[in-house]
C-alpha positions in Angstrom: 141.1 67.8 150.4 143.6 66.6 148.4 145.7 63.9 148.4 149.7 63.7 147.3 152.6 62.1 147.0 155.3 62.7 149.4 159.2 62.1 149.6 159.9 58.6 147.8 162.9 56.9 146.6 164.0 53.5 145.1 167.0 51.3 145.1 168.1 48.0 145.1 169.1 46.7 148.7 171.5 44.2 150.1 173.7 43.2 147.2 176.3 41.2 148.7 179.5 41.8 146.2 182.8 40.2 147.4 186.1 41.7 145.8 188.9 39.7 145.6 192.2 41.0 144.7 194.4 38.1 142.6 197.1 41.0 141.7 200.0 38.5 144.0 200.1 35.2 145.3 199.0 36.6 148.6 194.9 37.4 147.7 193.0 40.2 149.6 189.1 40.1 150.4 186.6 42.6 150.9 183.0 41.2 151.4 180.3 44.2 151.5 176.6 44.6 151.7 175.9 47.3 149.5 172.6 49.1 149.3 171.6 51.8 146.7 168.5 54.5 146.8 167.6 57.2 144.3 166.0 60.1 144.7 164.8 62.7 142.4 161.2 63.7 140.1 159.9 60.1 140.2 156.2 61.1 140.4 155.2 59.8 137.1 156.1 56.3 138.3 154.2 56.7 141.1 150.8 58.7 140.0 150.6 56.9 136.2 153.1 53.8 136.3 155.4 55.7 133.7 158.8 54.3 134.5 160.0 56.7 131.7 162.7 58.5 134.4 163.5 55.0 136.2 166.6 53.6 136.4 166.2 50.0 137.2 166.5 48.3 139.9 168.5 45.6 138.9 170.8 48.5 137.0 171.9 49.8 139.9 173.0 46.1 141.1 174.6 45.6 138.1 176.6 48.5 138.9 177.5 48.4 142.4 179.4 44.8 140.8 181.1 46.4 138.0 182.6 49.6 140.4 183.7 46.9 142.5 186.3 45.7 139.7 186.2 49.6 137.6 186.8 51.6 140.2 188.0 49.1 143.2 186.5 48.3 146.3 189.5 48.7 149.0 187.8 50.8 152.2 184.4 50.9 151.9 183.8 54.5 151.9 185.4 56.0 148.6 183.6 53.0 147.1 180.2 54.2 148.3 181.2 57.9 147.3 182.3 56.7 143.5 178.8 55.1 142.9 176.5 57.3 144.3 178.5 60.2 142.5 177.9 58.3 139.4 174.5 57.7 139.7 173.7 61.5 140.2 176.2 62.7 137.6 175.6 60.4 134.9 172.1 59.5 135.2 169.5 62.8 134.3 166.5 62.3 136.3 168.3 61.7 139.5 169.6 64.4 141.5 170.3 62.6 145.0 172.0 59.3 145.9 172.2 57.1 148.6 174.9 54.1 149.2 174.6 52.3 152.8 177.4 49.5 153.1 178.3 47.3 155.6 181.5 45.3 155.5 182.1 42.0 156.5 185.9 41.2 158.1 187.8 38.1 157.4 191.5 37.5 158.8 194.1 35.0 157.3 194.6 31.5 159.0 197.8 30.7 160.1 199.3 27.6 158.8 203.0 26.1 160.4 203.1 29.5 162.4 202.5 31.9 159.4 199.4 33.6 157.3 198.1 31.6 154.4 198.3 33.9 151.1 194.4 32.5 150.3 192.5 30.9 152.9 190.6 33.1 155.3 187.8 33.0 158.6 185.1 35.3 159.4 186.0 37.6 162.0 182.9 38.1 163.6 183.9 41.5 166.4 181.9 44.2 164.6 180.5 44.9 161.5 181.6 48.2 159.7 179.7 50.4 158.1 179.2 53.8 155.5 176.3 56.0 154.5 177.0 57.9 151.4 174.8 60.6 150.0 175.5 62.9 146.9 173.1 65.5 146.4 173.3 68.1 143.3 175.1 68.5 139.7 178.0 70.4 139.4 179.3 73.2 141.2 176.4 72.8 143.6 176.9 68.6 144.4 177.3 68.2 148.3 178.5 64.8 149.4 177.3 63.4 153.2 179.5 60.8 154.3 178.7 58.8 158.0 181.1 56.0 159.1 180.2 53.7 161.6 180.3 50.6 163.0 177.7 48.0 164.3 177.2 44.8 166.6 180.2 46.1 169.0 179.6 43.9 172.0 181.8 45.2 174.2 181.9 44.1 178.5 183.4 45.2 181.4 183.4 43.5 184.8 183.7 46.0 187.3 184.2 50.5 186.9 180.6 51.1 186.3 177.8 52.2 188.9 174.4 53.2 188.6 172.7 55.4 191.9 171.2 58.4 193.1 168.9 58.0 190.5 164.7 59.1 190.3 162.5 56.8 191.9 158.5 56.6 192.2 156.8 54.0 194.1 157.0 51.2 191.1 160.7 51.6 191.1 162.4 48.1 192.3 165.5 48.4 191.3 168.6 48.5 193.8 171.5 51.4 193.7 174.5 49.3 193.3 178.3 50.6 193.1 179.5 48.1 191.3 178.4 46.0 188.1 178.8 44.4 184.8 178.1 47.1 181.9 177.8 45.3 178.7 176.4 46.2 175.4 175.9 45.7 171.4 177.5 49.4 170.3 176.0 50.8 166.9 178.5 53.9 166.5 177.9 56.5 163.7 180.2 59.4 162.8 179.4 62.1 160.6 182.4 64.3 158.2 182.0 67.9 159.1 182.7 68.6 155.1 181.1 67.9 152.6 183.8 67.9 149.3 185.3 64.8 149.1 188.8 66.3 147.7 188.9 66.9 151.6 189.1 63.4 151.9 192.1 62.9 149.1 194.8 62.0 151.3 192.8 60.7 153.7 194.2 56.9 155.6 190.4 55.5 156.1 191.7 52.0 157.5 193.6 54.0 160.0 191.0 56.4 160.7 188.6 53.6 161.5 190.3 51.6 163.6 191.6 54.8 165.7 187.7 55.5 166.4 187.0 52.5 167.1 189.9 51.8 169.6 189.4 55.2 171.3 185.8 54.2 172.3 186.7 51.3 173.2 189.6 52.5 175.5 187.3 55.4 177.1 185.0 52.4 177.9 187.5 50.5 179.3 188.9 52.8 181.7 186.2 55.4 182.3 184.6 54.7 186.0 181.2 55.1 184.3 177.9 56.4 186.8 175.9 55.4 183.7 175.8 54.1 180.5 174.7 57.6 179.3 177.9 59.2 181.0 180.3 56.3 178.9 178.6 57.1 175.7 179.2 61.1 176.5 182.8 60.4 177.2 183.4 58.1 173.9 182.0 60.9 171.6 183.6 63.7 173.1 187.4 61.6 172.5 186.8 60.5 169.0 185.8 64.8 168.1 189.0 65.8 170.4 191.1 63.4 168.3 189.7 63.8 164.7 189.4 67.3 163.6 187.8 65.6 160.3 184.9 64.8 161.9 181.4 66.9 162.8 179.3 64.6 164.7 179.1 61.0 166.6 175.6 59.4 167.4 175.7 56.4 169.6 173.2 54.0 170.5 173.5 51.0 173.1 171.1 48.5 174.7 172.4 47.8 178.2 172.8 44.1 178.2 172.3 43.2 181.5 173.7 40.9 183.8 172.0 40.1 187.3 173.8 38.5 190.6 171.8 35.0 190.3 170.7 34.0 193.4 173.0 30.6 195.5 171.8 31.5 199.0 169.1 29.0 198.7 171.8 26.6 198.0 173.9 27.9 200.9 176.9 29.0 198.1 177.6 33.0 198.8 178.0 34.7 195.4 179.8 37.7 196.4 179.9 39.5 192.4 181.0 36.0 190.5 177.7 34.2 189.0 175.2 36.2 187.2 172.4 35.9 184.5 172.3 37.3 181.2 169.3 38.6 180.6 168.2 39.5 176.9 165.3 41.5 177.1 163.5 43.8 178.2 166.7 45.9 178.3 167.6 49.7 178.5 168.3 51.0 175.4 170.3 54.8 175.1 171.6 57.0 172.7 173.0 59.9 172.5 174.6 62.5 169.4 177.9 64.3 170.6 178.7 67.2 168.4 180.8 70.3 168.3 179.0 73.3 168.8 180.0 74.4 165.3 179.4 71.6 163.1 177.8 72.5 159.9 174.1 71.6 159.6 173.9 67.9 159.0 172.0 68.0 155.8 170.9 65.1 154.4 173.5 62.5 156.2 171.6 60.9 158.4 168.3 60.6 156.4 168.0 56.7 155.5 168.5 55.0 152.1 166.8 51.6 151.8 164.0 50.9 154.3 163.3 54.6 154.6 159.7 54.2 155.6 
């Protein structure tokens, strides 16, 4: 028997880099997370320490800073497709790249009834996100690109039901018609190409807060059986509306919410007071796709934290 190294990669993770743009009196932020992985014939590292084809670690920091003021850092996502296209075009031994990002929103206060050119507050809704990966040289580099978002907590009082559903003799829980849904949504979508002169013209600000509001809307409105049937329906209207995209994976713990108990107090309750439980909670997913979407490649294979 022998033994032998696997798949590996390498990168430098969470580098918080904050761009801010001082081109007018009224400044712009963008405050990202950025995490880099390389991937190529790094066996010699690993089987004799010979660090000989390794790009450091702290290069690749040192680079996801400079881009930021080289090549810009305006949406998130042709940022993460400029560095990880350097990295396998300009450095030899790798041949595959991976940038994850998550971006941080911040909105303008309002001073005497107008927004302040340079003063800002964390907007907390959601956190956006991108996974970038560049495989290749040349003629033959294929670029993955997933958007997404994360830490959606999204509620709705009444419109969802949960009945008719299997039951063995440990099942407790009660059919109801009528309850709180609530969630934390991590959202992921997936570009059906691959050639980022697809992207050229492409509005990304736009494009992500049209996905974003169209789940939200089909969660709003949707008289949901289950959870499972809400993340169907949110999927499905984000691939009718954007030809440009392949694939949406969901996944969303139900955050639930149970009528507390006032009879013992003589107080009826009739659907106002409940409890917010944290855990244990359901937890689904699902991946909507059109039945021709190209094969997924390597888009959804994790960067940093891989293992």
């Amino acid at each position: 028997m022998a033994i032998v190294l696997g798949p590996n990669q390498y990168g430098k993770a969470e580098n918080r880099v904050v761009r801010i743009y001082r081109d007018s009196p009224r400044h712009e932020i963008h405050d990202v997370n950025v995490s880099t992985s390389l991937r190529g014939d790094f066996a010699a590292a690993h089987l004799a320490g010979d660090q000989g084809s390794v790009l450091p670690t702290d290069t690749q920091k040192q680079t996801a800073y400079s881009y930021a003021k080289e090549k810009g850092l305006t949406s998130i996502e042709p940022y993460g497709i400029t560095l990880a296209t350097h990295f396998v075009d300009d450095v030899v031994p790798v041949d595959g790249a991976r940038v994850e990002i998550e971006e941080y929103a911040w909105e303008r206060v309002t001073v005497d009834g107008a927004e302040h050119d340079h003063t800002f507050v964390r907007r907390g809704q959601e956190v956006r996100t991108a996974a970038i990966t560049v495989e290749g040289k040349g003629d033959a580099q294929r670029v993955w690109l997933v958007g997404g978002l994360k830490d959606l907590t999204i509620l709705k009082t009444t419109g969802s039901e949960f009945h008719g559903f299997l039951t063995d003799p440990y099942t407790v829980l009660e059919p109801t018609s009528d309850r709180i849904m609530a969630t934390s949504l991590v959202a992921r979508w997936r570009f059906a190409s691959t050639d980022p002169a697809d992207w050229a013209d492409l509005d990304w600000e736009g494009l992500y807060a049209g996905v974003k509001q169209t789940m939200v809307e089909v969660f709003a409105t949707l008289q949901s059986l289950a959870l499972q049937q809400t993340l169907f329906e949110m999927g499905k209207a984000v691939l009718e509306r954007y030809d440009v995209l392949a694939e949406v994976r969901l996944s969303a713990p139900n955050k639930h919410h149970f009528l507390y108990d006032l009879s013992r107090f003589g107080v009826d309750n009739p659907g106002e007071v409940f409890h917010a439980d944290d855990r244990p909670y359901g937890l689904i997913q699902a991946s909507v796709l059109r039945d021709d979407a190209p094969d997924a490649g390597s888009a959804w294979t994790p960067g940093a934290g891989f293992a």
